[in-house]
C-alpha positions as CSV (number, residue, x, y, z in Angstrom):
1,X,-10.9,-0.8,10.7
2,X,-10.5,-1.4,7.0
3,X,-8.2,-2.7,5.0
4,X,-6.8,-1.3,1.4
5,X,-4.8,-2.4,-1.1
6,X,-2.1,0.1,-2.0
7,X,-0.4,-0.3,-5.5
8,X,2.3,2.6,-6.6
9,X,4.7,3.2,-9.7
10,X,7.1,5.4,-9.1
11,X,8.7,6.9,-12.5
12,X,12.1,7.6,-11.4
13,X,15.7,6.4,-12.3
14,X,18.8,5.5,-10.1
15,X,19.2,7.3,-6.5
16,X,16.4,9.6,-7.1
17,X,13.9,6.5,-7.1
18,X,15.0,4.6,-4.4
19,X,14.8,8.4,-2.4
20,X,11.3,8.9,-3.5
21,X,10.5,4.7,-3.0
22,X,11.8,5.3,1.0
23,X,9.8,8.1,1.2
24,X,6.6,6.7,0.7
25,X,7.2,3.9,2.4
26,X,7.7,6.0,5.2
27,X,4.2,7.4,4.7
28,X,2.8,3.7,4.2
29,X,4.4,2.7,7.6
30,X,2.7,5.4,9.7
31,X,0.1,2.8,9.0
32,X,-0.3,-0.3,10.2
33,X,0.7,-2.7,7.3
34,X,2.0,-5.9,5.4
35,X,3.7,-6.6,2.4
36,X,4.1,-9.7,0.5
37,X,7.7,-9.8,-0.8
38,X,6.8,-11.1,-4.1
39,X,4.7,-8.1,-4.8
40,X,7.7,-5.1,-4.3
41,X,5.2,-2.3,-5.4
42,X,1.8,-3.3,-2.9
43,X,1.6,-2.9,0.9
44,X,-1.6,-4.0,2.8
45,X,-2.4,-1.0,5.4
46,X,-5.7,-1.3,8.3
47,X,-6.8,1.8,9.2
48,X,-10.3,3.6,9.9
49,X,-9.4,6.2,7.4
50,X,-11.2,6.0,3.4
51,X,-9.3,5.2,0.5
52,X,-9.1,8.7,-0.5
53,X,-7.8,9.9,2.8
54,X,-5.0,7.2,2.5
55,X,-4.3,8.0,-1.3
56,X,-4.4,11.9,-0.6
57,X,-1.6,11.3,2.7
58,X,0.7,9.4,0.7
59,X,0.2,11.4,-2.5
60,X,2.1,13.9,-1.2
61,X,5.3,12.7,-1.1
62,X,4.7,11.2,-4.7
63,X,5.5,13.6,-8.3
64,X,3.0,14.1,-10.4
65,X,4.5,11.5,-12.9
66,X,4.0,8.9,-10.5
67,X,1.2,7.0,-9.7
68,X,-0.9,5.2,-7.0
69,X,-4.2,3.5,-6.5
70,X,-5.7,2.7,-2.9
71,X,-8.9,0.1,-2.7
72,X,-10.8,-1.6,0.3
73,X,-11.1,-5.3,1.1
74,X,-14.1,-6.7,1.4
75,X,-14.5,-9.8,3.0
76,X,-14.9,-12.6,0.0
77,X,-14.0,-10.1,-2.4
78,X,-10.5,-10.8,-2.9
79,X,-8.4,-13.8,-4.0
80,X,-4.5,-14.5,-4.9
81,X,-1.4,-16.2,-4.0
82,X,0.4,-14.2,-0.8
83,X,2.3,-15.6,1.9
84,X,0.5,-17.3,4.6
85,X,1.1,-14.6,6.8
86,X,0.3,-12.0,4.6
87,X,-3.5,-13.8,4.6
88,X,-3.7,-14.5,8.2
89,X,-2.8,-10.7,8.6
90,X,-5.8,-9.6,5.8
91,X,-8.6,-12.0,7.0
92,X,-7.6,-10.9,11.0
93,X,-9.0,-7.1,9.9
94,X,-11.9,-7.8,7.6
């Protein structure tokens, strides 16, 4: 399993961006995945998919105005200030 990064922006205003926010974190949770709660626009998903399986799935559910980026985790390739948790979860599946 791998873990990726997954960083959106969704350009919408009002109702119709917390519609389009739920539905791609709908798509994001048919993953498994974590999410540091100072970071509101980055989940953490593992799966054995690439990253541009998991950017094309949740893609769809995004308009073309928004955008996304998807990158692996390497082991020793990544550094920041998360939750404990949120680490213990990352460095448990790399």
């Amino acid at each position: 399993m791998a873990v990726y990064l997954v960083a959106w922006n969704i350009n919408k205003e009002g109702t119709k961006y917390n519609t389009a926010r739920a539905a791609l974190i709908k798509q994001i949770e048919t993953y498994t995945n974590t999410h540091d709660p100072g970071l509101e626009s980055v989940r953490f998903v593992s799966t054995t998919s690439s990253a541009s399986a998991v950017s094309d799935k949740l893609r769809k559910v995004l308009d073309d105005d928004d955008r996304i980026f998807v990158t692996k985790l390497v082991a020793g390739g990544h550094a920041g200030w998360l939750q404990k948790s949120v680490w213990s979860w990352i460095n448990a599946r790399i």
